[in-house]
Each structure stands twice: as C-alpha cells, then as structure tokens.
C-alpha positions as CSV (number, residue, x, y, z in Angstrom):
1,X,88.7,139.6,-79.4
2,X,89.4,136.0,-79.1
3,X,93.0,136.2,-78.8
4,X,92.6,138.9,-75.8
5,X,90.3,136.3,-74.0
6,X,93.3,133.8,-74.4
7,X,95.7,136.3,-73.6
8,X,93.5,137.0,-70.5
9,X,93.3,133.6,-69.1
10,X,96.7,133.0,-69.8
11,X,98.1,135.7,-67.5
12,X,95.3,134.7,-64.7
13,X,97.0,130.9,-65.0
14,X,100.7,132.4,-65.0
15,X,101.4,132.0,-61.2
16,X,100.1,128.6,-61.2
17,X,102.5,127.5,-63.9
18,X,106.2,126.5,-62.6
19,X,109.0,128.6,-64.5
20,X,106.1,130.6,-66.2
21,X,108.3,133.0,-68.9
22,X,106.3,135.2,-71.9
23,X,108.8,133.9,-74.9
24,X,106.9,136.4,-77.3
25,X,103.4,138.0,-77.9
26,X,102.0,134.9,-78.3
27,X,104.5,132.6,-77.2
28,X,104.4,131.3,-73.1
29,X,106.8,128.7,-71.9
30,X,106.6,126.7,-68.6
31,X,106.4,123.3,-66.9
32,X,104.2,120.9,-67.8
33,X,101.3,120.4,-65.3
34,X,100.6,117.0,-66.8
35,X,103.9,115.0,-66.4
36,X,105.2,117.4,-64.1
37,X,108.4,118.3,-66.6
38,X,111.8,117.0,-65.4
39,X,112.3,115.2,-62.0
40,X,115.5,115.7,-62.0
41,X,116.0,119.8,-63.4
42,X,113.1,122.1,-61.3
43,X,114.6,124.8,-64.2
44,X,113.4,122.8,-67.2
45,X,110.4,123.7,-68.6
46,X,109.4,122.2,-72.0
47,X,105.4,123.1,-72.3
48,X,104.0,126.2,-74.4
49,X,101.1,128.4,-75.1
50,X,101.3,129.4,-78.7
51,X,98.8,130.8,-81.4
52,X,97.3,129.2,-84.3
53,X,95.5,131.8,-86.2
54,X,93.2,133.7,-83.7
55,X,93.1,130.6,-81.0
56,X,95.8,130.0,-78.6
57,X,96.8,126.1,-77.7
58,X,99.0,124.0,-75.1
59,X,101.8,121.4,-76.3
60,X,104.2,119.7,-74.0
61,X,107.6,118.8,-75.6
62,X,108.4,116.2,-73.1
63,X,105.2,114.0,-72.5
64,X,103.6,115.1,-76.1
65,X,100.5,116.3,-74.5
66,X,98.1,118.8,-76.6
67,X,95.4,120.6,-76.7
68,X,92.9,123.5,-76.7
69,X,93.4,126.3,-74.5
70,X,89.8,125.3,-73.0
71,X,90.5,122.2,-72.8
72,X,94.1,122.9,-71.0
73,X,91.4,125.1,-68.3
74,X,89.2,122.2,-68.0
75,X,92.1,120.0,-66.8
76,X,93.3,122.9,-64.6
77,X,90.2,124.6,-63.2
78,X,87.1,123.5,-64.4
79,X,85.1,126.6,-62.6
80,X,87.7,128.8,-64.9
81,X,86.9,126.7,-67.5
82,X,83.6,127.4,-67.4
83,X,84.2,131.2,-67.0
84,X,86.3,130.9,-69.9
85,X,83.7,129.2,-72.4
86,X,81.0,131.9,-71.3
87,X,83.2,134.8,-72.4
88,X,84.9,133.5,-75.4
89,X,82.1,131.5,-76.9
90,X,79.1,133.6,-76.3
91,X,76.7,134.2,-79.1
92,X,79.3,132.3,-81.3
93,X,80.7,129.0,-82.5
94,X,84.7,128.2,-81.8
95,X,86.4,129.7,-85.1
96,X,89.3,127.7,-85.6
97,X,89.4,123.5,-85.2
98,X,92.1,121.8,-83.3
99,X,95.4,121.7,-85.3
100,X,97.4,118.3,-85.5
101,X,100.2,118.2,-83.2
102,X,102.7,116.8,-86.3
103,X,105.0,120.0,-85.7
104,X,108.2,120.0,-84.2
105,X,109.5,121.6,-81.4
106,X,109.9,125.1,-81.4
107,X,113.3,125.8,-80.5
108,X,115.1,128.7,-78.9
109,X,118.7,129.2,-79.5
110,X,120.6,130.0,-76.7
111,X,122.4,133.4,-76.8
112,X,126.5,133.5,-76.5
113,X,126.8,136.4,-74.6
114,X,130.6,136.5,-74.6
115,X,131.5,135.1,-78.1
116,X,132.8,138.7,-79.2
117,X,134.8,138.8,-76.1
118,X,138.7,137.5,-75.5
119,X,138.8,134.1,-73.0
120,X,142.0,134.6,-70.5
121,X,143.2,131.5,-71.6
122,X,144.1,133.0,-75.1
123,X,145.8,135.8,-74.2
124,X,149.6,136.3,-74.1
125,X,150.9,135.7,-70.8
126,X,152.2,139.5,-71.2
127,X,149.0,140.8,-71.8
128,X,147.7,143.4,-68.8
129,X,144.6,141.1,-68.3
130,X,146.6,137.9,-68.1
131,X,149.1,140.2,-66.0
132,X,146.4,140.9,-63.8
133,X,144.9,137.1,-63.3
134,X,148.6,135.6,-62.6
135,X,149.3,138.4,-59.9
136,X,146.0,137.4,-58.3
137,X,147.4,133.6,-58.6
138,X,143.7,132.9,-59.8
139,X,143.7,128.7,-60.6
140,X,144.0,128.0,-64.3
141,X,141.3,125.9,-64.6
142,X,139.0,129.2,-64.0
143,X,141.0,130.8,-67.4
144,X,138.4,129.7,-70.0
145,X,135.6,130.9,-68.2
146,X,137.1,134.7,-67.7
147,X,136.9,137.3,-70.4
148,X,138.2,140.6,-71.5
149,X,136.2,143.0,-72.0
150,X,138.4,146.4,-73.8
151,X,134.5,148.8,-74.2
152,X,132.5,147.4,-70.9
153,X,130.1,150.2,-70.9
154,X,129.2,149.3,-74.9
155,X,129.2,145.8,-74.0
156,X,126.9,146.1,-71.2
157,X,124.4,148.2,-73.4
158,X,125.0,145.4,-75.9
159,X,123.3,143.0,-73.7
160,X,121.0,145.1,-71.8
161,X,119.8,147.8,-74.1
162,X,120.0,151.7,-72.7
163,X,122.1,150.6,-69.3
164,X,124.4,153.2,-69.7
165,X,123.0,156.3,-71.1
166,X,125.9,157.2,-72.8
167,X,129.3,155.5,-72.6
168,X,131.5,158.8,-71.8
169,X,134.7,157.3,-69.8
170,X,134.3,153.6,-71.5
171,X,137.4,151.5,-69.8
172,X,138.0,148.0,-69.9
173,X,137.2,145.2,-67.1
174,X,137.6,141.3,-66.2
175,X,134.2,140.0,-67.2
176,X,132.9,137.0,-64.8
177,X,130.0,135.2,-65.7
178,X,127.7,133.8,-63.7
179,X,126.1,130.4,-65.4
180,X,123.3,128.7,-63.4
181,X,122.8,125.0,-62.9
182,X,122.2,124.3,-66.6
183,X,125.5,126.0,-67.3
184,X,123.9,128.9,-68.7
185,X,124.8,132.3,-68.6
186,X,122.7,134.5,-66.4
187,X,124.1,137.1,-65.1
188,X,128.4,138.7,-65.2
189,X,130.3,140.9,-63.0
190,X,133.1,143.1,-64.9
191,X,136.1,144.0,-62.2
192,X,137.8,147.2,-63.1
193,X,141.5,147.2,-63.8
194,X,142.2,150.7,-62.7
195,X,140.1,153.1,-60.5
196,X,136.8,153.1,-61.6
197,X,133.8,152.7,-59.2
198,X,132.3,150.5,-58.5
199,X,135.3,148.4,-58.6
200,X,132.9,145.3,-59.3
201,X,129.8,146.0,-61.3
202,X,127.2,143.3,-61.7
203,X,124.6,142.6,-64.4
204,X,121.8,140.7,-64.5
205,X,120.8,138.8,-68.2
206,X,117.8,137.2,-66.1
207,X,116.3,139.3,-63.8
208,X,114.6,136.9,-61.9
209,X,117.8,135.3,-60.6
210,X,119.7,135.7,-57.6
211,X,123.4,137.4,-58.1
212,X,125.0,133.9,-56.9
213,X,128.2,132.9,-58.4
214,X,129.2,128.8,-59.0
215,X,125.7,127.1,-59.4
216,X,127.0,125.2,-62.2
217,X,130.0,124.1,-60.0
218,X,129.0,123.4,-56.1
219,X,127.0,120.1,-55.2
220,X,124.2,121.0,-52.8
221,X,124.5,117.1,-50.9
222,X,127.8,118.5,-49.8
223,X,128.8,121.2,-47.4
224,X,128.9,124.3,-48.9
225,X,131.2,127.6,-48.3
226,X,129.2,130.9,-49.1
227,X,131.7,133.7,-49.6
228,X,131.4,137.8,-50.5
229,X,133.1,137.6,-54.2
230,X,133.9,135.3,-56.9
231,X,137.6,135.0,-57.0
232,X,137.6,134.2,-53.4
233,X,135.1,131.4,-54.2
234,X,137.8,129.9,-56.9
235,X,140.0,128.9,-53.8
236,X,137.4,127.1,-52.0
237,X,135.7,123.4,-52.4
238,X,132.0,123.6,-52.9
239,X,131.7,127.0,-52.7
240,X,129.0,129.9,-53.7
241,X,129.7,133.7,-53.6
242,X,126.3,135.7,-53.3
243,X,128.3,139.3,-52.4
244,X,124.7,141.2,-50.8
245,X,122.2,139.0,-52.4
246,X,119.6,137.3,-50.0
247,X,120.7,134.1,-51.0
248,X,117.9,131.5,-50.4
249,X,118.9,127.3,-50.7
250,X,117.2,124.5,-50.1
251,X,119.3,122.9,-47.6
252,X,120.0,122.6,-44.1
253,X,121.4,125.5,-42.6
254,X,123.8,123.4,-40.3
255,X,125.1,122.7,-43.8
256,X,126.1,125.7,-44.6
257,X,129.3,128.3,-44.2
258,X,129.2,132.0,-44.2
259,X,132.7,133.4,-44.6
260,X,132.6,137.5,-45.0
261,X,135.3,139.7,-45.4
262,X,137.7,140.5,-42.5
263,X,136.0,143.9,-41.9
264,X,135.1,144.4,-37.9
265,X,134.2,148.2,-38.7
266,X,132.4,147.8,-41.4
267,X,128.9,147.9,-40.1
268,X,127.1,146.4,-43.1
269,X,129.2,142.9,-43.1
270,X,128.6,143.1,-38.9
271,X,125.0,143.3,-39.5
272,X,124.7,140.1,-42.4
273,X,127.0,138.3,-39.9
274,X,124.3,138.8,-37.3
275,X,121.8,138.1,-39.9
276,X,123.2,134.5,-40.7
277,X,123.9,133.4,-36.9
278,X,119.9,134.5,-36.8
279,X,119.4,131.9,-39.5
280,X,121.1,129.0,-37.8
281,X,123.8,128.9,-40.6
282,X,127.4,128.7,-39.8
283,X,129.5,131.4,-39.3
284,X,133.3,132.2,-40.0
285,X,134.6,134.8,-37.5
286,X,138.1,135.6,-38.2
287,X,140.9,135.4,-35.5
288,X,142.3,138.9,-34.0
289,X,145.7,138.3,-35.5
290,X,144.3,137.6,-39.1
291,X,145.4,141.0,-41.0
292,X,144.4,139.6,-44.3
293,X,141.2,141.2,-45.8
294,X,140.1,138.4,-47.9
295,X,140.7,134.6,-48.6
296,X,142.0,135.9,-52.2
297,X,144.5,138.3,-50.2
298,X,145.5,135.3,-47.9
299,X,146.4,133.2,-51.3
300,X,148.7,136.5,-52.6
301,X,150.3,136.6,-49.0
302,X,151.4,132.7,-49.8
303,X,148.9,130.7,-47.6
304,X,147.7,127.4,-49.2
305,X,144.4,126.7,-49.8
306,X,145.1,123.8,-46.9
307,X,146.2,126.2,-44.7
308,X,143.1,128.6,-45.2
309,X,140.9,125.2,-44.8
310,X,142.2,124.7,-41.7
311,X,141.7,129.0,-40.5
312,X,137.8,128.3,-41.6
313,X,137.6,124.9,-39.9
314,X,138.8,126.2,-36.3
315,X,137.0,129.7,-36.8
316,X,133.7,128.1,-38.2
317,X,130.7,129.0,-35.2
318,X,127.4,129.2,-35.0
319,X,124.2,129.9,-32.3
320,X,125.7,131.3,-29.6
321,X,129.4,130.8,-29.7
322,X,129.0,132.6,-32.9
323,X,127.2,135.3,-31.2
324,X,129.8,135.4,-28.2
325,X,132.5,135.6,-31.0
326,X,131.0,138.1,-33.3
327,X,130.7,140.1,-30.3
328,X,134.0,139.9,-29.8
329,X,135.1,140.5,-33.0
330,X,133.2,143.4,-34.6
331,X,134.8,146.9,-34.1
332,X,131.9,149.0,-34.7
C-alpha cells in the first residue's frame, strides 16, 4: 500500500519536474529542483526517485541532495505534503528509516543503436551504398555518421519492437541518424535505394522529440538555415532539417531561414511557406528560372555551395515582400 501512495504522489509531481522520464517501476529521473541541475544543458537531468524496500526516496547526483519522499513534498508543496502524511501514515508508524546516501550513482548505459550496422566510411568505394553517396556528392565528413542498413524492416523492429508486423518485402536503406544536442541518438530516417515508399521513412527512439536533423551540429547564436531533408542540410552552414515537424526554437525569428523545396504546385509546401511568413521567420522563395528541385539537386547539377549561398541570400524574404513573392511564386 505504501509503495502505491509513493507511486501516487510521484505521478501528481511529474509535470512539475523538468525532463520528468519513468526509468523503471520504481525508478523516475529528472532535474533537480534543488540546484536546478545543469546551467548550461536544459536536457541534463541527474536527480531520481528510487525504492528502498517498500519507501520510495529522492537523490540528486549533481548537488548530493537526499531524502525522504515526504520530506522531498515538504520542500515542494507543503499543503501536498501534508496530504501525503495523512494518507500514508495513518493509523501507522513510517516502516522503513532513512537509508545512508553512501551509494553510487546509478548509471544507465547508453544504447548503440547502429553498432551492428556498416558506417559509409568502411565500405568499398564500389559498394552500391558508397555508389549511391558519391553520386549524390554527399561531403565526406558526413561518411562516419551514415550507415547501411541490408534488413531495415528487422532493424527497425529491432529497435522499436512490433513496428512492422511482419517484414514481408524486407529491402535495404541509407540509415541517418538523428543525435540531439548531447550527441545522442534519438531518432533515424532510412532512404530507400530502389522503389520503395515511402522513399524516406523516419523513426523515432524518443518519442518525445521533434523529427529535427543536426542539433548536435548547428549553433543557435548564429543564423540558422531550416531545410525539408537531411542531405540538403549537409551543404549548408548552420543548418537544421525538420521535413513536416512543427519545429519550435528558442530564438528570434528574424534569425531564422526557411528554405522548402522548389515545388509551386505542391499545395502542402505553399501552405508551410505561408505558415512561416505568418511567423515572422525568413523565407526562401525560389527564382522562376530555378529548375532545380532541391539544394542537393543544385550540388549534382554542379553549383557550389558559394553559388547556392549566394541563390538563398538574394531570394531570402520575409513579411510582406515574402508574401508578395510567394504569391508570385506558388502555382497552385
């Protein structure tokens, strides 16, 4: 009974705790109310809930604070607090004394997602997949962090349990991670080789993420590009691809580029276009003459990164000469 009181309380704190994650039955991780966790990493979270015998109890890992679960309340909300004593201690006495705080941390290896998998760098220059990245003139430096993936469909269900309910036309695909600001892993995209839909298929390891690609590249005190996919984004400085997510950052919007796919008929990319110039942010609108679909098709056609630099730079609008442009531009 005691444990489902803790367990109770717990889950009514959860929303008040920064980067609140259930680690196991018994095991909740999040940042530290008391010293406030790292100033300089909002995604660090180095405090725990975690069960000694029937009692559940707080420890930070960064400031060495612990204690009770009660007393933990008592710091938080004392009216809570008081709720909490009431209905755990009622017609009884505490049943287990405080422990000693002499353990050490629990730690939580991180997973290597793509260990079984072949790096692009390793592969024989006349390998399909190397084949495949050189025709694409994808920079080198990107090579380590691209894998092959020969049985995506296992792999995926390999990672994410039951994603595929069965694996009937399994095919091989360019796996791209996506690694956050801590240079973890947290979500990949696999681009098919051949004909499969949907040509780029993205899976999310954390769920609560956004599907943005280089957060453990782009440095958010510069300007940043935001583009649809992430080989487009490896021939840009400072630049993000979110493809359809909602993308939310914490910096000026006059700081920030959209730059969509040259599509005028497509009447989803018209309609984010319109979305952004609603926002404030920047907005590429390509030039009637540009016959190039993408800023990775532009690199194939032999256009330097300078010279696409310089395209963004004079077709870069917002408010309303991006309106009067977009107008302009779309075909549908």
């Amino acid at each position: 009974m005691s444990s489902y009181i803790d367990l109770k309380y717990i889950n009514e704190l959860s929303s008040r705790l920064g980067q609140f994650k259930k680690k196991g039955d018994y095991l909740f991780n999040f940042r530290c109310p008391h010293c406030g966790d790292s100033k300089k990493s909002k995604t660090k979270a180095r405090a725990y809930f975690y069960q000694v015998k029937n009692d559940m109890f707080f420890k930070c890992h960064n400031c060495g604070e612990g204690q009770s679960l009660s007393n933990f309340l008592k710091f938080i909300d004392p009216k809570k607090y008081e709720s909490y004593l009431l209905e755990r201690y009622k017609g009884s006495a505490p049943s287990t004394p405080a422990p000693k705080f002499d353990f050490k941390p629990t730690k939580f290896e991180d997973i290597d997602y793509f260990d079984k998998l072949t790096k692009i760098s390793e592969l024989e220059d006349s390998h399909p997949a190397k084949v495949y990245i050189t025709k694409r003139m994808i920079p080198e430096s990107f090579w380590s962090k691209l894998y092959i993936c020969n049985k995506f469909m296992s792999f995926v269900n390999e990672v994410k349990p039951n994603t595929f309910p069965h694996t009937k036309g399994e095919h091989p695909r360019l796996i791209i991670p996506f690694y956050g600001v801590d240079g973890k892993p947290f979500a990949f995209q696999g681009r098919a080789f051949g004909k499969e839909q949907p040509k780029y298929l993205t899976v999310k390891i954390d769920s609560d993420k956004q599907k943005v690609y280089g957060l453990d590249r782009v440095n958010l005190q510069q300007h940043i590009h935001i583009v649809e996919g992430p080989i487009d984004s490896m021939f840009i400085d400072n630049c993000l691809a979110a493809g359809g997510a909602d993308l939310t950052l914490r910096v000026p919007p006059d700081n920030v580029t959209y730059i969509f796919d040259n599509e005028p008929r497509n009447k989803e990319i018209i309609k984010r276009m319109y979305d952004v110039v609603s926002k404030d942010y920047n907005l590429v609108v390509w030039p009637e003459d540009m016959r190039h679909k993408d800023v990775n098709d532009m690199i194939m056609a032999g256009l330097t990164k300078n010279e696409i630099k310089d395209i963004i730079s004079t077709n870069t609008h917002s408010k309303l000469s991006a309106l009067t442009k977009l107008n302009y531009y779309k075909k549908c």
